[in-house]
MMTF fields as JSON, N, C-alpha, C and O atoms, coordinates in Angstrom:
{
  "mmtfVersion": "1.0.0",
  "mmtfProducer": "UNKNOWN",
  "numBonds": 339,
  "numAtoms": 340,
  "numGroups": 85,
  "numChains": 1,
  "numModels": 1,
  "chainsPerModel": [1],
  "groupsPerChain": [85],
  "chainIdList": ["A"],
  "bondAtomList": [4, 2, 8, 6, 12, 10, 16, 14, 20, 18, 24, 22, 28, 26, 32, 30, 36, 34, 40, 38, 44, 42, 48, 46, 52, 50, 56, 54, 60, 58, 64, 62, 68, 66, 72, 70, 76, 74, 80, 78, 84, 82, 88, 86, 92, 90, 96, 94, 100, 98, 104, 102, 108, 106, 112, 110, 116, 114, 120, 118, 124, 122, 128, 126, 132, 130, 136, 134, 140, 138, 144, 142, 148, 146, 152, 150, 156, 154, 160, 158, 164, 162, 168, 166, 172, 170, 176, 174, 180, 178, 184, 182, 188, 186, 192, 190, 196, 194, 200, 198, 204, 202, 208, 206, 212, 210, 216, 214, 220, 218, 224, 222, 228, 226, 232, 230, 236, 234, 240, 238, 244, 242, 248, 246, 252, 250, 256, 254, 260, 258, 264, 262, 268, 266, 272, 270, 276, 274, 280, 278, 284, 282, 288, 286, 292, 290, 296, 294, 300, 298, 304, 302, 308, 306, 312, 310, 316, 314, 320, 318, 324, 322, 328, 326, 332, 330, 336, 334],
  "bondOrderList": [1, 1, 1, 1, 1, 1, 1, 1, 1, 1, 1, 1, 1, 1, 1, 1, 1, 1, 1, 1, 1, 1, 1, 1, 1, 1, 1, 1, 1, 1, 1, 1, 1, 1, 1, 1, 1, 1, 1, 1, 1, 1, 1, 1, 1, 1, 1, 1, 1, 1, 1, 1, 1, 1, 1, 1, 1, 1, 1, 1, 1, 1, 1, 1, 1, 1, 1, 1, 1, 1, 1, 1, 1, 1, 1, 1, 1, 1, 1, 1, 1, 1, 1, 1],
  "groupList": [{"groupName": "UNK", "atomNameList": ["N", "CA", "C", "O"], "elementList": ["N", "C", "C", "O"], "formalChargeList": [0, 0, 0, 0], "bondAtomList": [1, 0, 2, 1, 3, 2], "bondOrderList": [1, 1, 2], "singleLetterCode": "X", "chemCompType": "L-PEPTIDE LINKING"}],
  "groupTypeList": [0, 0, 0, 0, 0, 0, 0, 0, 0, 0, 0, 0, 0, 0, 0, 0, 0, 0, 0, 0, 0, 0, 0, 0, 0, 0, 0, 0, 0, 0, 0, 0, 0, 0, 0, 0, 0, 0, 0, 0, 0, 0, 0, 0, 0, 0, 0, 0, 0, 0, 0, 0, 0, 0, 0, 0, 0, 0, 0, 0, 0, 0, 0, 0, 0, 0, 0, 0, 0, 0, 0, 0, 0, 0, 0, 0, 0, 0, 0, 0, 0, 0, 0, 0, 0],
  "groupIdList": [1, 2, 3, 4, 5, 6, 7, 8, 9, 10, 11, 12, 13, 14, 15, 16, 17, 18, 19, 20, 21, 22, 23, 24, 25, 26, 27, 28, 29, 30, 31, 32, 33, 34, 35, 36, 37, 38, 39, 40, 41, 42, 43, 44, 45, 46, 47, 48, 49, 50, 51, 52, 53, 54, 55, 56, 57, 58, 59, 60, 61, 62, 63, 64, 65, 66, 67, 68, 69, 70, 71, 72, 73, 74, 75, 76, 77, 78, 79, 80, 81, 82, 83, 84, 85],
  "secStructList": [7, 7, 7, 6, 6, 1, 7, 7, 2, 2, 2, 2, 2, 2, 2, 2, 2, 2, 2, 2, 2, 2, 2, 2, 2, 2, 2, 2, 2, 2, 2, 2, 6, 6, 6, 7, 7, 7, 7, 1, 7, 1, 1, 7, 7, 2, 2, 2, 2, 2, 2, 2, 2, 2, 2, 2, 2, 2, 2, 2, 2, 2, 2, 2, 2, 2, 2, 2, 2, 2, 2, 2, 2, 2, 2, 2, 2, 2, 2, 2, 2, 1, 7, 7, 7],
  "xCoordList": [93.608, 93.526, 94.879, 95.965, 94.684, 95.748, 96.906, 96.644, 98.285, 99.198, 98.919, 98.497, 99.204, 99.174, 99.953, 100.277, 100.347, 100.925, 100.156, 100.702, 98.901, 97.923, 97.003, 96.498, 96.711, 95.563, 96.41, 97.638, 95.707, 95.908, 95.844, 95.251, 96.477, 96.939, 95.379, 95.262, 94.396, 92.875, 92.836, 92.784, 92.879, 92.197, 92.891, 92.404, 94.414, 95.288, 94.785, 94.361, 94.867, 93.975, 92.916, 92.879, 91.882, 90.491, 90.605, 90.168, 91.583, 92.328, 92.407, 91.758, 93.55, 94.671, 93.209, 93.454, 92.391, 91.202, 90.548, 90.499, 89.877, 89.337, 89.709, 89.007, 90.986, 91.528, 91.996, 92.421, 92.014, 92.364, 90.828, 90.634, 89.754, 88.194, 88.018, 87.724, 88.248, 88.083, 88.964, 88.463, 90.173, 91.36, 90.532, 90.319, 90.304, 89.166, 87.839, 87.399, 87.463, 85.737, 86.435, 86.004, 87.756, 87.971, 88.388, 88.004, 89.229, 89.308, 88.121, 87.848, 87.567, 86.24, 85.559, 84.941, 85.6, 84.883, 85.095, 84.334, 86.637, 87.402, 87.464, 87.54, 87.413, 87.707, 86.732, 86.825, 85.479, 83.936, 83.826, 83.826, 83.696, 83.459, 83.985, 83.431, 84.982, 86.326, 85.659, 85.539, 85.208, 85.798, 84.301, 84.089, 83.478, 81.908, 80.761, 80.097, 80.367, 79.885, 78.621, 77.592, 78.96, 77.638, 76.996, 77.698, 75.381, 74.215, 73.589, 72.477, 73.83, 72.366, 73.445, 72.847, 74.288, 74.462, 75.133, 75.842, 74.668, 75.128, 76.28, 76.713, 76.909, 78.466, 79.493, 79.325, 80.646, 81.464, 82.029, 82.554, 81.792, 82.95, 84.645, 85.239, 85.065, 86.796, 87.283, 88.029, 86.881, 87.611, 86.997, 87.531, 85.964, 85.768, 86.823, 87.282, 87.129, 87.658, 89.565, 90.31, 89.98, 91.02, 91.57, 92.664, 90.332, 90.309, 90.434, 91.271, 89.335, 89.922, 91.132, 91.754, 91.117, 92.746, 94.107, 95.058, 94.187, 94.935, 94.634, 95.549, 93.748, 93.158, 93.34, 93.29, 93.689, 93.873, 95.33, 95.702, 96.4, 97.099, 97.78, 98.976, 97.569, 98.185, 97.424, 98.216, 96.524, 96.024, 97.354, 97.897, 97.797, 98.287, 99.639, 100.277, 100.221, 101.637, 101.832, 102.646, 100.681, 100.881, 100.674, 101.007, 100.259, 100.192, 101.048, 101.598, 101.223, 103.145, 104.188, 105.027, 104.458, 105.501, 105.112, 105.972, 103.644, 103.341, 103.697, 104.238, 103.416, 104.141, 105.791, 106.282, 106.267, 107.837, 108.855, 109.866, 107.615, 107.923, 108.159, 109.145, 106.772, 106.273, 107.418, 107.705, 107.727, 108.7, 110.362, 111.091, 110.559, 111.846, 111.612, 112.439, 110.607, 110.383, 110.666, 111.715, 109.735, 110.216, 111.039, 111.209, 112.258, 113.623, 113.877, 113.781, 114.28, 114.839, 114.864, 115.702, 113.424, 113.019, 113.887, 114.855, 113.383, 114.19, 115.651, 116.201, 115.994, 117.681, 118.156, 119.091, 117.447, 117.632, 117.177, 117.623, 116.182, 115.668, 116.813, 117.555, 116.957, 118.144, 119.325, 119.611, 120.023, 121.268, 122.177, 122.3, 122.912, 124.078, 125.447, 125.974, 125.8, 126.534, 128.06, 129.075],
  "yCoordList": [126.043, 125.195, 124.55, 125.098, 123.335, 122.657, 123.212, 124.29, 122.803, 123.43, 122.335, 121.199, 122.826, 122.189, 120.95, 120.427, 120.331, 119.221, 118.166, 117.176, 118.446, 117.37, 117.65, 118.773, 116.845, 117.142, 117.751, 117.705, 118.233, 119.109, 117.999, 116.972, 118.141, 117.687, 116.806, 115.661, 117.41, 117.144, 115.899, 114.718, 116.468, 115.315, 114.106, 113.005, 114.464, 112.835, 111.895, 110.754, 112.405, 112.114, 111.429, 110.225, 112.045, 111.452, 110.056, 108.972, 110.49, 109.151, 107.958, 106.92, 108.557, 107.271, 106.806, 105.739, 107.16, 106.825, 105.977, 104.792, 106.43, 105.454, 104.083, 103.088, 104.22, 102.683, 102.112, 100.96, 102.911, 101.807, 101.509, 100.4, 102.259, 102.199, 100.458, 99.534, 100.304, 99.319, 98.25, 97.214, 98.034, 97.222, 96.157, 94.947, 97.008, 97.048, 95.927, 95.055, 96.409, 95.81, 94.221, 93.133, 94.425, 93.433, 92.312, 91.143, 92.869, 91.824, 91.31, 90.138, 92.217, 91.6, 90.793, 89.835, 91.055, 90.11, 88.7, 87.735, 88.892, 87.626, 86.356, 85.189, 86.828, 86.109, 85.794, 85.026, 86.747, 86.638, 85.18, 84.262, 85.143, 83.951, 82.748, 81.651, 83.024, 81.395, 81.121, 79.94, 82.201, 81.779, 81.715, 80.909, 82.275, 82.446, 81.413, 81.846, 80.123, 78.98, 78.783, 78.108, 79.307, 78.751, 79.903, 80.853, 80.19, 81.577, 80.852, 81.348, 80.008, 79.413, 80.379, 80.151, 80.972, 80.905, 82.892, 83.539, 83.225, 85.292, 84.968, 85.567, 84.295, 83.929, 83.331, 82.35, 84.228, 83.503, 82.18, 81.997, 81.148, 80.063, 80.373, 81.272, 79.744, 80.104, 79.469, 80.197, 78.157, 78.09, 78.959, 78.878, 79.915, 81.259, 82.337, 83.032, 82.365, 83.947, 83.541, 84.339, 81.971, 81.855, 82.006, 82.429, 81.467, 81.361, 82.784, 83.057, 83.79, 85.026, 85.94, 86.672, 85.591, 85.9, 85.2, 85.978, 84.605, 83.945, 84.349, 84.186, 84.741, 85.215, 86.317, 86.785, 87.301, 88.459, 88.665, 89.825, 87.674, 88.089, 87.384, 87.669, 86.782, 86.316, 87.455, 87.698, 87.849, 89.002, 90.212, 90.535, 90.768, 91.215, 91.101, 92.137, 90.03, 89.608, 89.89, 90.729, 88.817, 89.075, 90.735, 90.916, 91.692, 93.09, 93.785, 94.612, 93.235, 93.895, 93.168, 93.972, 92.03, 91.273, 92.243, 92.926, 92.128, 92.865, 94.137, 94.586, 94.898, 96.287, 96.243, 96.629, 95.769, 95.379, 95.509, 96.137, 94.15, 93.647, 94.973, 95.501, 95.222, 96.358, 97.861, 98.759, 97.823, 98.897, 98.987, 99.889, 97.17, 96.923, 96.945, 97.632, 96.298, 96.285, 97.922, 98.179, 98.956, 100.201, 100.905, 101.514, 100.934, 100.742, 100.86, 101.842, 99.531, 98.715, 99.651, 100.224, 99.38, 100.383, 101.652, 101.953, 102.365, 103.451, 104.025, 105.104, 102.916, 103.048, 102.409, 102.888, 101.481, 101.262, 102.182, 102.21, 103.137, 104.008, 105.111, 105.427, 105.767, 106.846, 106.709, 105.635, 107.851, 107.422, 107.676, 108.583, 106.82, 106.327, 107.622, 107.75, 108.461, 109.387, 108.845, 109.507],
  "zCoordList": [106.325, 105.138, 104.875, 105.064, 104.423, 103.818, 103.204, 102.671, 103.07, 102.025, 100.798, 101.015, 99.566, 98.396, 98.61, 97.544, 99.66, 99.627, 100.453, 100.941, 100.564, 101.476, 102.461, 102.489, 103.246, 104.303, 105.394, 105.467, 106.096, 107.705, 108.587, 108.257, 109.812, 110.759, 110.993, 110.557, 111.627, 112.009, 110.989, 111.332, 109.449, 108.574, 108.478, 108.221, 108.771, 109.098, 110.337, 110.157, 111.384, 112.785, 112.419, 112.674, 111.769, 111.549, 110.835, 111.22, 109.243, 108.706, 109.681, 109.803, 110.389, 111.179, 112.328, 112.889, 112.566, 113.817, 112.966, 113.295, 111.631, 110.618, 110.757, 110.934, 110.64, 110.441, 111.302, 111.209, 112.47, 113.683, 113.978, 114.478, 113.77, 113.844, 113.239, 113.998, 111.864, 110.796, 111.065, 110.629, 111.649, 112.388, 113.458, 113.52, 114.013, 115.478, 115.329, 116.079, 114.008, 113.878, 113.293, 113.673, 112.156, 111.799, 112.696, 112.662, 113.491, 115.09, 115.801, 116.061, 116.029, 116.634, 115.915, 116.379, 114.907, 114.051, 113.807, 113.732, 113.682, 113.303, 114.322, 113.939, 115.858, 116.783, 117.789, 118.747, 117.288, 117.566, 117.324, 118.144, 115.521, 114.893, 115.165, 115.24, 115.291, 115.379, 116.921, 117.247, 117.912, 119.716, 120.2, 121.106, 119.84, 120.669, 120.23, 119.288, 120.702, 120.026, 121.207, 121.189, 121.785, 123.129, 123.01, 122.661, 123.278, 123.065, 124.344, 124.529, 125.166, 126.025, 127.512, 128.564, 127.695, 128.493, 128.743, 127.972, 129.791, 130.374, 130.071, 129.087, 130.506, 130.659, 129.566, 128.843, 129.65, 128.753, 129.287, 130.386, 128.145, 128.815, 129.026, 128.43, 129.676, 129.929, 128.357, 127.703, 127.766, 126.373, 125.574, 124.468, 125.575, 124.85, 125.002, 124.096, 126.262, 126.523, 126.037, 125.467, 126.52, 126.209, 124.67, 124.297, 123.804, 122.704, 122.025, 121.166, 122.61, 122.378, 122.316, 121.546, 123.265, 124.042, 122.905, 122.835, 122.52, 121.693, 120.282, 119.476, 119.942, 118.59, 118.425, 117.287, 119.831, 119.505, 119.817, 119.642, 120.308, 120.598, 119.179, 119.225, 118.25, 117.316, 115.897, 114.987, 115.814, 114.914, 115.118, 114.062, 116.197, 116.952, 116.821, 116.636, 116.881, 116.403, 115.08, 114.695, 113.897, 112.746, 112.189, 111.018, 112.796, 112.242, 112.329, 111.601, 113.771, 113.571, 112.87, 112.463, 112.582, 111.926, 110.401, 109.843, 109.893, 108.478, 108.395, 107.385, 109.516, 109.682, 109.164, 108.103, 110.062, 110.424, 109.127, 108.811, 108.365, 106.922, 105.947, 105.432, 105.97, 104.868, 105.377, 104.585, 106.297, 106.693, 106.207, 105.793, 106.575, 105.715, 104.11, 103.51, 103.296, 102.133, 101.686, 101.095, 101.977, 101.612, 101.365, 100.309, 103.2, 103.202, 101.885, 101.15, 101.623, 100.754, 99.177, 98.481, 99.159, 97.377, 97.564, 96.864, 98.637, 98.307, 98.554, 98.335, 99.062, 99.015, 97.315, 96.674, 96.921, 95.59, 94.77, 93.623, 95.2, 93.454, 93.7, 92.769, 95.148, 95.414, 94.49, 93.961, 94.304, 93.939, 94.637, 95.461, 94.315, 95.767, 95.425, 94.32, 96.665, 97.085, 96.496, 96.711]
}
């Protein structure tokens, strides 16, 4: 069982899978829509797959630049709420 300070190792795991789970569907989703326009045909067209390819590699960029961001932003707060030595 948990210590009074949060979930167990397992229930973080399951967490952090959740949301790369939900990350995942949102990509697919996103670049489904914008890139897949032809249904008459087994085959992807090449401006489908390129289009993909670019959709995911810019979803991809921007999550890490937001990561990056949100990592310095934090930084930041808590060197300001600390008090300085």
């Amino acid at each position: 069982m948990a210590s009074g300070m949060g979930m167990n190792q397992q229930d973080v795991e399951i967490k952090v899978f959740k949301e790369f789970l939900q990350s995942y569907n949102r990509l697919t989703q996103i670049c489904f829509q914008q890139c897949v326009n032809d249904f008459t045909s087994r085959k992807v067209a090449k401006e489908e797959s390129d289009c993909a390819k670019r959709c995911v590699d810019k979803y991809l960029n921007t999550t890490q630049r937001l990561s990056q961001r949100f990592q310095e932003y934090n930084s930041a707060m808590n060197e300001s709420i600390l008090p300085q030595k």
